[in-house]
mmCIF file of the protein (N, C-alpha, C, O) and its ligand, coordinates in Angstrom:
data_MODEL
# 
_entry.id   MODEL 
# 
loop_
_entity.id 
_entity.type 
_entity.pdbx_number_of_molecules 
1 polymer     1 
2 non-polymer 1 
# 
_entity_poly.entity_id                      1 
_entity_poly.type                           'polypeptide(L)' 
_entity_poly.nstd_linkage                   no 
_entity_poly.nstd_monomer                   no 
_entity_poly.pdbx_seq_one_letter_code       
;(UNK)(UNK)(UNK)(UNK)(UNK)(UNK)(UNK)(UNK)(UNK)(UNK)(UNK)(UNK)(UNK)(UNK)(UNK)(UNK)
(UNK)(UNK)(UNK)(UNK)(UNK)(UNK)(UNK)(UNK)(UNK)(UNK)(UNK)(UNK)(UNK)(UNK)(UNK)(UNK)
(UNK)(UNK)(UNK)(UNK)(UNK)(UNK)(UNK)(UNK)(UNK)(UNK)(UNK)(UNK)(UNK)(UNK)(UNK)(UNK)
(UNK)(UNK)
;
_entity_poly.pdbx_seq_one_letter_code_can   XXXXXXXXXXXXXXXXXXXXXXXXXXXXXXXXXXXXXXXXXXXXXXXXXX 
_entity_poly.pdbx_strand_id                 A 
# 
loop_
_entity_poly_seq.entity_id 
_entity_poly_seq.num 
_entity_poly_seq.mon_id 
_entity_poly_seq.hetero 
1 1  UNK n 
1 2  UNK n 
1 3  UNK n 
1 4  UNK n 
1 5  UNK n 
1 6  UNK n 
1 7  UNK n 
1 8  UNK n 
1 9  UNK n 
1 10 UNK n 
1 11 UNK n 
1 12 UNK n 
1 13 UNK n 
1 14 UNK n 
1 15 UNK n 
1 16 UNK n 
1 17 UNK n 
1 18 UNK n 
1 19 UNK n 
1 20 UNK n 
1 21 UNK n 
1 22 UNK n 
1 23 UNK n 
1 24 UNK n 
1 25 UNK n 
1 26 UNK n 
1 27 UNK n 
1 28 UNK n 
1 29 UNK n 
1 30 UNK n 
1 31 UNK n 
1 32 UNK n 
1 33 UNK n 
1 34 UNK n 
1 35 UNK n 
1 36 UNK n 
1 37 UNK n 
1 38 UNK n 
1 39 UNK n 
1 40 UNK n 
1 41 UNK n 
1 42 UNK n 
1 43 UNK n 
1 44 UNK n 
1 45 UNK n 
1 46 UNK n 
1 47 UNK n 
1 48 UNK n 
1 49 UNK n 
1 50 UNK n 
# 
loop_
_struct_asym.id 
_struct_asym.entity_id 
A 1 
B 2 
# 
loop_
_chem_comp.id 
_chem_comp.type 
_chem_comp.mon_nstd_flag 
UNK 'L-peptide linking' . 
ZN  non-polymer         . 
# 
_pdbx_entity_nonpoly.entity_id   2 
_pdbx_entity_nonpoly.name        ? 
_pdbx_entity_nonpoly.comp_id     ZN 
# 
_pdbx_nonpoly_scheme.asym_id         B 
_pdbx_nonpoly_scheme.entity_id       2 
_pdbx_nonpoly_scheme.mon_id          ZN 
_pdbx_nonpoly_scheme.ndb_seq_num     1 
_pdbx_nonpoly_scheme.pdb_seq_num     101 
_pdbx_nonpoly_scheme.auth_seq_num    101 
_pdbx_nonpoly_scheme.pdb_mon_id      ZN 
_pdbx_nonpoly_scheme.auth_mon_id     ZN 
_pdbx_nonpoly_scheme.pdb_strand_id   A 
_pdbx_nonpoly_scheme.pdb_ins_code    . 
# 
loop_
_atom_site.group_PDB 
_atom_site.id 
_atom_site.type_symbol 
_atom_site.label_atom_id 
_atom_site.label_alt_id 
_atom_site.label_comp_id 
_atom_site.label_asym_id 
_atom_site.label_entity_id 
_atom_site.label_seq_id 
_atom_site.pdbx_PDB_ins_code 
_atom_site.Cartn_x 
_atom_site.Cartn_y 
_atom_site.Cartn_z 
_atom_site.occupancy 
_atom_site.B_iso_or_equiv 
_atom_site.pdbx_formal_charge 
_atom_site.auth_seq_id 
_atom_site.auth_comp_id 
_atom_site.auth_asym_id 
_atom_site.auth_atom_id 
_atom_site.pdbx_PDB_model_num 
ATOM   1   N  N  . UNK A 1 1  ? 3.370  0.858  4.500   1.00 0.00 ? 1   UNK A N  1 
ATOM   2   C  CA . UNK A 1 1  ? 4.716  1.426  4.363   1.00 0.00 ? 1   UNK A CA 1 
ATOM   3   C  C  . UNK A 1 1  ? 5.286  1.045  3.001   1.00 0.00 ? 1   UNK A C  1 
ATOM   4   O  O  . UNK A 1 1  ? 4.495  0.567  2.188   1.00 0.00 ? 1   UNK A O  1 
ATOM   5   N  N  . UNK A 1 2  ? 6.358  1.175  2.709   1.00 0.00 ? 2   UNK A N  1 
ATOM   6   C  CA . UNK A 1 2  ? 6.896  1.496  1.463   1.00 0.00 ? 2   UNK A CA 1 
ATOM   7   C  C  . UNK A 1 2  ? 8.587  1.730  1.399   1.00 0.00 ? 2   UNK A C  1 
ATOM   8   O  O  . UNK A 1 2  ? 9.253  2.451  2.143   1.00 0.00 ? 2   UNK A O  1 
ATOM   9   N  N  . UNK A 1 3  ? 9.054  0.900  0.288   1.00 0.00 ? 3   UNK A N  1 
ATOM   10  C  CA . UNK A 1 3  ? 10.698 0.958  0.808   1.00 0.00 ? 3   UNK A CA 1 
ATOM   11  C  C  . UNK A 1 3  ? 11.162 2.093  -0.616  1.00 0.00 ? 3   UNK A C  1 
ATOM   12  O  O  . UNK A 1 3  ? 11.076 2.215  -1.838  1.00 0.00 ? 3   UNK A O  1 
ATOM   13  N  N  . UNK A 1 4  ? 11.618 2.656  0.468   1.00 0.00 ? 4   UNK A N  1 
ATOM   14  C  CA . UNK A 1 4  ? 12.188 4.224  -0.273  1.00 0.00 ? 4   UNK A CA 1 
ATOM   15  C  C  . UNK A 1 4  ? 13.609 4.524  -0.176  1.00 0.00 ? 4   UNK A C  1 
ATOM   16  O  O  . UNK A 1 4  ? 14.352 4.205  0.752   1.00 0.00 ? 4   UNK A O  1 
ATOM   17  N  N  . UNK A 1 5  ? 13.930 5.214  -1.302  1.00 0.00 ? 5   UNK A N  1 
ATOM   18  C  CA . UNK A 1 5  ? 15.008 5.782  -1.459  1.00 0.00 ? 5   UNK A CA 1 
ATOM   19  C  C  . UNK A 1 5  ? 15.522 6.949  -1.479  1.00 0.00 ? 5   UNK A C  1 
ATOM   20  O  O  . UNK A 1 5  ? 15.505 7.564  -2.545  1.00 0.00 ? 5   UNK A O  1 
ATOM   21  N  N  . UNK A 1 6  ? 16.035 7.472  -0.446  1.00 0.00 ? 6   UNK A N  1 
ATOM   22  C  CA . UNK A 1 6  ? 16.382 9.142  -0.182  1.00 0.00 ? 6   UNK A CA 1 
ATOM   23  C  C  . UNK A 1 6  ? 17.737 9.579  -1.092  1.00 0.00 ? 6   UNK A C  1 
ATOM   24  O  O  . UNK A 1 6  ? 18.723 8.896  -1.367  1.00 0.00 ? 6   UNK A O  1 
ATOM   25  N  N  . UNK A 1 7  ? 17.497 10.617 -1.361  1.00 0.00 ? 7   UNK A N  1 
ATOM   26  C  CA . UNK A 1 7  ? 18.408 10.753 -2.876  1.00 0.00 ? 7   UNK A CA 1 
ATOM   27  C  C  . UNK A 1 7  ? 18.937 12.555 -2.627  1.00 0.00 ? 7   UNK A C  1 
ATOM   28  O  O  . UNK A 1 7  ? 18.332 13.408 -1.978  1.00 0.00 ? 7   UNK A O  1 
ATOM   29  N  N  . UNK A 1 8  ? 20.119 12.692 -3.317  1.00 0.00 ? 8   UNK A N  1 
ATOM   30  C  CA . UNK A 1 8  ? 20.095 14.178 -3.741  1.00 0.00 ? 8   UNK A CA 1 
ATOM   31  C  C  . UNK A 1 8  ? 21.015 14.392 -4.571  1.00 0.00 ? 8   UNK A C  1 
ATOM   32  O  O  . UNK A 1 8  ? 22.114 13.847 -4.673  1.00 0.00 ? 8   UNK A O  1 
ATOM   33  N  N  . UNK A 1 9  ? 20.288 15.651 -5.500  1.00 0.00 ? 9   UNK A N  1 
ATOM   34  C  CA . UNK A 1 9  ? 21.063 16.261 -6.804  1.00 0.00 ? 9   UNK A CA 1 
ATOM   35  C  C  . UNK A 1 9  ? 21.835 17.168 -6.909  1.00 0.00 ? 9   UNK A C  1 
ATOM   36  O  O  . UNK A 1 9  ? 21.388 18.112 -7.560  1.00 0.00 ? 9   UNK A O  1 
ATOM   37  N  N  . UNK A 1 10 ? 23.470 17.352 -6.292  1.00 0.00 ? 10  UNK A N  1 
ATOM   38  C  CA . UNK A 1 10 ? 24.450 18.191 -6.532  1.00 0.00 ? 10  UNK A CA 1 
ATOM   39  C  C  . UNK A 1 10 ? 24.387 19.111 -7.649  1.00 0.00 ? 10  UNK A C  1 
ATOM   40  O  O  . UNK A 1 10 ? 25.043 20.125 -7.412  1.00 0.00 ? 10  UNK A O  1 
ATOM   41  N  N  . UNK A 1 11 ? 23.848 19.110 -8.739  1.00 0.00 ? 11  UNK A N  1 
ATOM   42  C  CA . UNK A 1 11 ? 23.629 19.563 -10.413 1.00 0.00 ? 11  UNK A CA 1 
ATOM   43  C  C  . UNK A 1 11 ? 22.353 20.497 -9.479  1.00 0.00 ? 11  UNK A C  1 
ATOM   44  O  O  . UNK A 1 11 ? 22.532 21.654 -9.101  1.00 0.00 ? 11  UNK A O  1 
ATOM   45  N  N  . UNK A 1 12 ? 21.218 19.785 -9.259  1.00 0.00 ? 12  UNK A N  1 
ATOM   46  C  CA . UNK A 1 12 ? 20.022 21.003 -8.937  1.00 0.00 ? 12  UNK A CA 1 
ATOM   47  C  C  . UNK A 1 12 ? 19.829 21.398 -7.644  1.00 0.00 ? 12  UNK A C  1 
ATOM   48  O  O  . UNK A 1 12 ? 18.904 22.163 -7.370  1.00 0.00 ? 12  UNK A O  1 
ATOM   49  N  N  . UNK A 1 13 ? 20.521 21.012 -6.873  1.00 0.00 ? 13  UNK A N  1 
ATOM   50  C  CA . UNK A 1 13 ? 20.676 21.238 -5.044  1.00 0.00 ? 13  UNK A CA 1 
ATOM   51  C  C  . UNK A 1 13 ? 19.070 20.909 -4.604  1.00 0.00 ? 13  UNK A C  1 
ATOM   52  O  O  . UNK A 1 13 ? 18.503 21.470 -3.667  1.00 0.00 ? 13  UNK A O  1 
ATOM   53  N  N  . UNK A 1 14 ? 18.466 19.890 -5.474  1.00 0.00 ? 14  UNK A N  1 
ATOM   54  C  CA . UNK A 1 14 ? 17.407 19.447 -5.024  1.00 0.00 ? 14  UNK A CA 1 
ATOM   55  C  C  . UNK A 1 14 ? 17.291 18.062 -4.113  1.00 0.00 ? 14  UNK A C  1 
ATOM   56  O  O  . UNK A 1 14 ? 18.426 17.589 -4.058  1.00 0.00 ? 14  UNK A O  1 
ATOM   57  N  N  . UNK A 1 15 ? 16.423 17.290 -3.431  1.00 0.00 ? 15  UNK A N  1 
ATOM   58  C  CA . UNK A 1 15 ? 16.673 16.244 -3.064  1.00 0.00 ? 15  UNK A CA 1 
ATOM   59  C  C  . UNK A 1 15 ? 14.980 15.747 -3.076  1.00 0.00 ? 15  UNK A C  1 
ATOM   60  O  O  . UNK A 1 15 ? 13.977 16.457 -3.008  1.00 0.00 ? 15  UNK A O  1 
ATOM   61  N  N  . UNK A 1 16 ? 15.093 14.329 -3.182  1.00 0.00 ? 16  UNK A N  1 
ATOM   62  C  CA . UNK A 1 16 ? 13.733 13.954 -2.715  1.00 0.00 ? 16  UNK A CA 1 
ATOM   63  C  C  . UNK A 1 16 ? 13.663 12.405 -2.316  1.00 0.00 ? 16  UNK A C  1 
ATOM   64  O  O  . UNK A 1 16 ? 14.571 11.889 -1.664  1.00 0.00 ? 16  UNK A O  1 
ATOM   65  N  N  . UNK A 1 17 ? 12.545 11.696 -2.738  1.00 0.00 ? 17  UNK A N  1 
ATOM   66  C  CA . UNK A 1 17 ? 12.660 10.271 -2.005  1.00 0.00 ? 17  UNK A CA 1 
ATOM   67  C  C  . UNK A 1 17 ? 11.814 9.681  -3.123  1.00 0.00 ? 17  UNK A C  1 
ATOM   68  O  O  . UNK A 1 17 ? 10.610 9.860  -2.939  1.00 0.00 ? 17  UNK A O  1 
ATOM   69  N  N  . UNK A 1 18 ? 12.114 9.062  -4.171  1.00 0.00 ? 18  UNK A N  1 
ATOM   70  C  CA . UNK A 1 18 ? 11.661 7.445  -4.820  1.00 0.00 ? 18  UNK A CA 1 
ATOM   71  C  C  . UNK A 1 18 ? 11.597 5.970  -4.202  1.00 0.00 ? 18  UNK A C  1 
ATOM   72  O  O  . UNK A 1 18 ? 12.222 5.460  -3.272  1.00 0.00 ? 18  UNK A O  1 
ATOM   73  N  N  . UNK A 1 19 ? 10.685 5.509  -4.996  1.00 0.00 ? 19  UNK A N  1 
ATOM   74  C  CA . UNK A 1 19 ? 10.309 4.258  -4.390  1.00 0.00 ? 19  UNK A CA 1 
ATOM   75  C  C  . UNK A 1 19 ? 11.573 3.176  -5.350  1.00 0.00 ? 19  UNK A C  1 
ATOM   76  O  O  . UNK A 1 19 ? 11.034 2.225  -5.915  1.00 0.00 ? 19  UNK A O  1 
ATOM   77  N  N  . UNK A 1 20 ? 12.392 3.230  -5.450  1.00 0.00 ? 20  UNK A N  1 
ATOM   78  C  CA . UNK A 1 20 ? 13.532 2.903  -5.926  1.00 0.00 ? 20  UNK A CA 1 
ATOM   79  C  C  . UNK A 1 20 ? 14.527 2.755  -5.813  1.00 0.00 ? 20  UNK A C  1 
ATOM   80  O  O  . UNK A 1 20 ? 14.788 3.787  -5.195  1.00 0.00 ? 20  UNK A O  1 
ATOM   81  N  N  . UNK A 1 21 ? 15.586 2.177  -5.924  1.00 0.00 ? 21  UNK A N  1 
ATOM   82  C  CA . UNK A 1 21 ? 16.954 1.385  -5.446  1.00 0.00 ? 21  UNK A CA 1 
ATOM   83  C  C  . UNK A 1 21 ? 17.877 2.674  -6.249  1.00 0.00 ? 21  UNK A C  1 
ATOM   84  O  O  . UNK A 1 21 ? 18.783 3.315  -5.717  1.00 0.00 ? 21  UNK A O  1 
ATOM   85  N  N  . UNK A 1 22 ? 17.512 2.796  -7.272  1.00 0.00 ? 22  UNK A N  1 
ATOM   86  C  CA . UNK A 1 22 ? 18.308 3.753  -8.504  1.00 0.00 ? 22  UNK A CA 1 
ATOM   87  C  C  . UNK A 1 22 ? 17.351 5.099  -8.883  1.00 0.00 ? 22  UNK A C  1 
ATOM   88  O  O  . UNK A 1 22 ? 16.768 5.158  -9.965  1.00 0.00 ? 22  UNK A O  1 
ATOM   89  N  N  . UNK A 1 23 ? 17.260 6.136  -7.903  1.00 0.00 ? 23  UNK A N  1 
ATOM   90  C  CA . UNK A 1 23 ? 16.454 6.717  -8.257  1.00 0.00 ? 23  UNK A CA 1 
ATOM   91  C  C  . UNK A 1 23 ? 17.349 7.502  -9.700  1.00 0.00 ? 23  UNK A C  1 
ATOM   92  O  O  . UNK A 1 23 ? 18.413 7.165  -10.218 1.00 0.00 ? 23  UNK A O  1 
ATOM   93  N  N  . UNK A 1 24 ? 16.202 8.898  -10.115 1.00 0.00 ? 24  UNK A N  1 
ATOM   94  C  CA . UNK A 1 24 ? 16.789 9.865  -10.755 1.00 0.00 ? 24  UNK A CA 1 
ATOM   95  C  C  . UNK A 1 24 ? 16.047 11.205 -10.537 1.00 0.00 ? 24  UNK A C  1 
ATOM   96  O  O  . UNK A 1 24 ? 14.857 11.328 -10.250 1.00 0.00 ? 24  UNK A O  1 
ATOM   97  N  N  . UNK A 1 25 ? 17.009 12.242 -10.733 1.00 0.00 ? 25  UNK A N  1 
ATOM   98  C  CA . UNK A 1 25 ? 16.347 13.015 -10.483 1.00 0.00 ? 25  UNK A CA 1 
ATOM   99  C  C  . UNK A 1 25 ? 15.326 14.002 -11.317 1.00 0.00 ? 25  UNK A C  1 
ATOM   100 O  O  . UNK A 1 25 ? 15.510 14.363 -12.480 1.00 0.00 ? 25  UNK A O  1 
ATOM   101 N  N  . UNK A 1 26 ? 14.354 14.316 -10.587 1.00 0.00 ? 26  UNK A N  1 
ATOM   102 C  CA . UNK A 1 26 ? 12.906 14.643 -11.043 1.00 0.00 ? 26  UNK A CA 1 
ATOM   103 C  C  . UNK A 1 26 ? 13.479 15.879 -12.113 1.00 0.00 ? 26  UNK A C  1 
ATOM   104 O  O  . UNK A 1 26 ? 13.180 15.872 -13.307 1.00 0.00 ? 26  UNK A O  1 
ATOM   105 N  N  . UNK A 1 27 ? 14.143 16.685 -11.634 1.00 0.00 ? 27  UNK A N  1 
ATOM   106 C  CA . UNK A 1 27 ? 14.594 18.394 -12.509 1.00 0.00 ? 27  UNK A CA 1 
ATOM   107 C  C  . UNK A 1 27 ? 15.530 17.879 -13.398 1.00 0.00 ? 27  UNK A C  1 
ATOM   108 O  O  . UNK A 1 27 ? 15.338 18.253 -14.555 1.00 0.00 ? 27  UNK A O  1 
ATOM   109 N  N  . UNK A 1 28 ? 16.449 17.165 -13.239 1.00 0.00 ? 28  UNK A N  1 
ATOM   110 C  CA . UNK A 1 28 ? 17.212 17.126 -14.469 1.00 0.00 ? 28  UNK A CA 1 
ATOM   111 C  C  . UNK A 1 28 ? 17.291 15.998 -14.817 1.00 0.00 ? 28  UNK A C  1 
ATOM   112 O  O  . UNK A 1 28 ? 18.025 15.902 -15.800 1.00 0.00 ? 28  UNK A O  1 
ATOM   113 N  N  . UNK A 1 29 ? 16.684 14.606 -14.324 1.00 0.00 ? 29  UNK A N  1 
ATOM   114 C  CA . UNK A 1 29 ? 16.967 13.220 -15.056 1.00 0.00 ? 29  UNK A CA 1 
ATOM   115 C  C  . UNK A 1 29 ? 18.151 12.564 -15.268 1.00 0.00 ? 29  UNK A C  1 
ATOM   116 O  O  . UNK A 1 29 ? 18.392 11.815 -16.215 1.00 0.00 ? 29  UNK A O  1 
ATOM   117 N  N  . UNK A 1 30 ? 19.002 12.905 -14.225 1.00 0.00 ? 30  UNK A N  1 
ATOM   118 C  CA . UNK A 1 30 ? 20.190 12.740 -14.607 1.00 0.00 ? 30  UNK A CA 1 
ATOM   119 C  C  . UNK A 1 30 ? 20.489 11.847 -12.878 1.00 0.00 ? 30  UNK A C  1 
ATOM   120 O  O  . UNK A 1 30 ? 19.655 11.815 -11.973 1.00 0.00 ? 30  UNK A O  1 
ATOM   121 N  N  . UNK A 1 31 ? 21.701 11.297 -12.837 1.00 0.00 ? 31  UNK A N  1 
ATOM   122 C  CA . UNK A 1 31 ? 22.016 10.273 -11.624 1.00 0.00 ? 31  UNK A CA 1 
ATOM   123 C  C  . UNK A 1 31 ? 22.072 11.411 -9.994  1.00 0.00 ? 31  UNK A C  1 
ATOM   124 O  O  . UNK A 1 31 ? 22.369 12.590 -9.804  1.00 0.00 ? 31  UNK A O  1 
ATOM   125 N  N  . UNK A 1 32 ? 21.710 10.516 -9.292  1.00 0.00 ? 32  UNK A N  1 
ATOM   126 C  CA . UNK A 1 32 ? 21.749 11.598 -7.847  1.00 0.00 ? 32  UNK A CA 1 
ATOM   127 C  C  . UNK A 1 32 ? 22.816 10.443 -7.022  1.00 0.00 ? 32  UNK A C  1 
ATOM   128 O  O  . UNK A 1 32 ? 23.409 9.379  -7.195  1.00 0.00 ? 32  UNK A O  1 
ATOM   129 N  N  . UNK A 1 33 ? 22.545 11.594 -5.947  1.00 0.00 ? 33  UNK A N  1 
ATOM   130 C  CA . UNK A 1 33 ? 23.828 10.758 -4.992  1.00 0.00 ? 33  UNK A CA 1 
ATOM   131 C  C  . UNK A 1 33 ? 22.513 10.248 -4.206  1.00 0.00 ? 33  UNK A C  1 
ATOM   132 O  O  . UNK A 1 33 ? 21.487 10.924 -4.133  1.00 0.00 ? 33  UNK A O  1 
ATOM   133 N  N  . UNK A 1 34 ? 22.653 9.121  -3.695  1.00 0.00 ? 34  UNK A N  1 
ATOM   134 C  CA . UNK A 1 34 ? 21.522 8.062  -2.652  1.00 0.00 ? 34  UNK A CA 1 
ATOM   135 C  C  . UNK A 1 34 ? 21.910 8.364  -1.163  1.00 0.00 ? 34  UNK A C  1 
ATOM   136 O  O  . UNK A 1 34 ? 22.956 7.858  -0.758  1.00 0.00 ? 34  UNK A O  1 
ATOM   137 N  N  . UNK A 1 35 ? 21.225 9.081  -0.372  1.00 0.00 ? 35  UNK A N  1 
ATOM   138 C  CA . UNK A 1 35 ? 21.691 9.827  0.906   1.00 0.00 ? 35  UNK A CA 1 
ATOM   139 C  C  . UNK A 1 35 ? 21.566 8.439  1.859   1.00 0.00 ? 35  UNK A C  1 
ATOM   140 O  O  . UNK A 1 35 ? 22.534 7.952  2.443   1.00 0.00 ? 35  UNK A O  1 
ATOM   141 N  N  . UNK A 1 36 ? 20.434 7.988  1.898   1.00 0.00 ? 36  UNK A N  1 
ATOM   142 C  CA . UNK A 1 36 ? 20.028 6.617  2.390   1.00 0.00 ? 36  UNK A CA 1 
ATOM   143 C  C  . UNK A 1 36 ? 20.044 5.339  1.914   1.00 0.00 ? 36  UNK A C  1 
ATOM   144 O  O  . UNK A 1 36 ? 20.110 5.272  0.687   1.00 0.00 ? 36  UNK A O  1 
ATOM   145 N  N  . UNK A 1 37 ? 20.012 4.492  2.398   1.00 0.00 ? 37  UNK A N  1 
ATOM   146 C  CA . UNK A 1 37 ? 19.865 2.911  2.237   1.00 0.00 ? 37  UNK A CA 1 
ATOM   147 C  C  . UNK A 1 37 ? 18.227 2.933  1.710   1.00 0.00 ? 37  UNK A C  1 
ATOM   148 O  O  . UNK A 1 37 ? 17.615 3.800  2.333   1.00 0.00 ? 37  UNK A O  1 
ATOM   149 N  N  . UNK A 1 38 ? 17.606 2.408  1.003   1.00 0.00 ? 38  UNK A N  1 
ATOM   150 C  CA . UNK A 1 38 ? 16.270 2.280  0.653   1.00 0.00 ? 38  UNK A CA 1 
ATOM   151 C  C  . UNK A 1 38 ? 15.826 1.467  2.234   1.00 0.00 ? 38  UNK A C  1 
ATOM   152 O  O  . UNK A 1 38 ? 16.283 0.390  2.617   1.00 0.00 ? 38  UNK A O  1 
ATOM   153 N  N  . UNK A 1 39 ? 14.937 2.233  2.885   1.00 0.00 ? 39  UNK A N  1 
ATOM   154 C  CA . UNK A 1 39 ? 14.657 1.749  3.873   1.00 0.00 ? 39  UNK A CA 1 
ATOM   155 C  C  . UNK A 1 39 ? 13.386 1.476  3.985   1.00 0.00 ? 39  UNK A C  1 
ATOM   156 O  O  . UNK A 1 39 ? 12.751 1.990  3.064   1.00 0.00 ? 39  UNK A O  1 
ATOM   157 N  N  . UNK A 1 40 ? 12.732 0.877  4.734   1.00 0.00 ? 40  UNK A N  1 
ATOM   158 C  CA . UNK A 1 40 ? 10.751 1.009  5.234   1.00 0.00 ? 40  UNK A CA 1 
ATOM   159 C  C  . UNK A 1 40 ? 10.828 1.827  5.907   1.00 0.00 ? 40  UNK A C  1 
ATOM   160 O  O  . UNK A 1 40 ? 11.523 1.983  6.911   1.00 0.00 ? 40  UNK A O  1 
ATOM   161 N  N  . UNK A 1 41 ? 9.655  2.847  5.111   1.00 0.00 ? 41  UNK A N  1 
ATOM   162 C  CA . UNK A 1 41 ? 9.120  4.109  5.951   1.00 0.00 ? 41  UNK A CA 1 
ATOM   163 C  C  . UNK A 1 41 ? 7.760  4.162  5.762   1.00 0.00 ? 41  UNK A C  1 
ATOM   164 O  O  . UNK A 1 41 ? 7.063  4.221  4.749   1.00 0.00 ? 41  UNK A O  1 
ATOM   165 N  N  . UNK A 1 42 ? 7.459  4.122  7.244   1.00 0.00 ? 42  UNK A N  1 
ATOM   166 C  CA . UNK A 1 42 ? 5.476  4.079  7.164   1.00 0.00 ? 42  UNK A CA 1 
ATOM   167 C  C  . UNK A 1 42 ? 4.958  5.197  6.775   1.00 0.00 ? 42  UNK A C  1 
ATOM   168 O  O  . UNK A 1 42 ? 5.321  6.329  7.094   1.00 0.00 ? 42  UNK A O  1 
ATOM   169 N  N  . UNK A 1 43 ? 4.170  4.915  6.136   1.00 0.00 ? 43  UNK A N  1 
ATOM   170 C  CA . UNK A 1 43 ? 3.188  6.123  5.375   1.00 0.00 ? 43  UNK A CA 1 
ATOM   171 C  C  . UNK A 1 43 ? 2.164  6.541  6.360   1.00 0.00 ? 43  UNK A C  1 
ATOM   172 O  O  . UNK A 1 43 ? 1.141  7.087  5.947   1.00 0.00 ? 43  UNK A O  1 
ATOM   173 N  N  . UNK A 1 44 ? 2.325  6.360  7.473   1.00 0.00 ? 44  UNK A N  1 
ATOM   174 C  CA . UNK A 1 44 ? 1.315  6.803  8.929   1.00 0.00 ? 44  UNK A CA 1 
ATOM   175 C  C  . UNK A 1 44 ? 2.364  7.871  9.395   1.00 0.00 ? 44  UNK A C  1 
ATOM   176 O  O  . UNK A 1 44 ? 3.486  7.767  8.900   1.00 0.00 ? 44  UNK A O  1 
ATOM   177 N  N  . UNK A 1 45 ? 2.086  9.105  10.481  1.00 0.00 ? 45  UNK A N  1 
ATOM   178 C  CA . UNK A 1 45 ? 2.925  10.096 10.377  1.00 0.00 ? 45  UNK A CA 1 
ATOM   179 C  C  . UNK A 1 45 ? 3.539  9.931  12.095  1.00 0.00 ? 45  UNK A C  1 
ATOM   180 O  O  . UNK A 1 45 ? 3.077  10.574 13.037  1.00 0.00 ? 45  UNK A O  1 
ATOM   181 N  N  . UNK A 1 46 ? 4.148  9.384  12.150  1.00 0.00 ? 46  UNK A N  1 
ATOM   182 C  CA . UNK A 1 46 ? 4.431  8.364  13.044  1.00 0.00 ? 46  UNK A CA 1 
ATOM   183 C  C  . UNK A 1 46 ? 5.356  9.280  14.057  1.00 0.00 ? 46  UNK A C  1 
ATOM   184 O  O  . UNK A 1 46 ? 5.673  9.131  15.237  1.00 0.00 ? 46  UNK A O  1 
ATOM   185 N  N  . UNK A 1 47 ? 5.604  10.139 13.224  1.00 0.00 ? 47  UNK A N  1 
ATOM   186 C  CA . UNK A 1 47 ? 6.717  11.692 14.048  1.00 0.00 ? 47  UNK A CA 1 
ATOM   187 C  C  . UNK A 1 47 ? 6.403  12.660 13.967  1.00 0.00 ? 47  UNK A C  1 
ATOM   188 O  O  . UNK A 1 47 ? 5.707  12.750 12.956  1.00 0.00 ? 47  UNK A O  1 
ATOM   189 N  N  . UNK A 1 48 ? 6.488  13.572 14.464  1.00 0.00 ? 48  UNK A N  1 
ATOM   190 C  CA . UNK A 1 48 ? 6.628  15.127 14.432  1.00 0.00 ? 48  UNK A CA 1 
ATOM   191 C  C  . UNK A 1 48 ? 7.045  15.788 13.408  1.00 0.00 ? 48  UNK A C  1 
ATOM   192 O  O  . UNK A 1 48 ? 8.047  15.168 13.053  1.00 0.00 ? 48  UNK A O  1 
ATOM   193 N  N  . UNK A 1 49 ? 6.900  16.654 12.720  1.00 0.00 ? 49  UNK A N  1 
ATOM   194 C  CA . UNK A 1 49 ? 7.472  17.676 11.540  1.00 0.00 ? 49  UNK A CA 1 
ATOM   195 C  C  . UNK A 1 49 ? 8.864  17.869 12.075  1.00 0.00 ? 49  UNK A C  1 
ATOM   196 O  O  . UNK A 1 49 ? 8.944  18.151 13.271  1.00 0.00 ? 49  UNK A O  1 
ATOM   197 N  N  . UNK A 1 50 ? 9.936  17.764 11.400  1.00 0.00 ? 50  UNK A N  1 
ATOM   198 C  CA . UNK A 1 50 ? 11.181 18.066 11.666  1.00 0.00 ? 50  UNK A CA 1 
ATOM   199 C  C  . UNK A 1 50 ? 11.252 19.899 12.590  1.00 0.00 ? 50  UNK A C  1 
ATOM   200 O  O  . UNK A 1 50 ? 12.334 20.377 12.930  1.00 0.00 ? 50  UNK A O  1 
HETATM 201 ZN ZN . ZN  B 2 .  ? 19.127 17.181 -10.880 1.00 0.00 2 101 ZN  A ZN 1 
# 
């Protein structure tokens, strides 16, 4: 597992997840809003597809 940071970009209506406290975002490099707490999330698929 791996402590990640869920993120999203108001500027590109993109979102994604870094392994980082401070992510940025991938399309424009610029600050995102942090949707989540950097949490542990197992890299085993431990759930169902949304
Ligand atoms: Zn962006």
């Amino acid at each position: 597992m791996a402590v990640v940071a869920h993120w999203y970009c108001g500027h590109c209506d993109v979102e994604g997840r870094d392994p980082a406290t401070e992510p940025s975002c991938w399309n424009c490099g610029g600050a995102v809003i942090v949707t989540a707490r950097p949490s542990l999330e197992w890299t085993d698929s431990a759930r169902a597809a949304d």
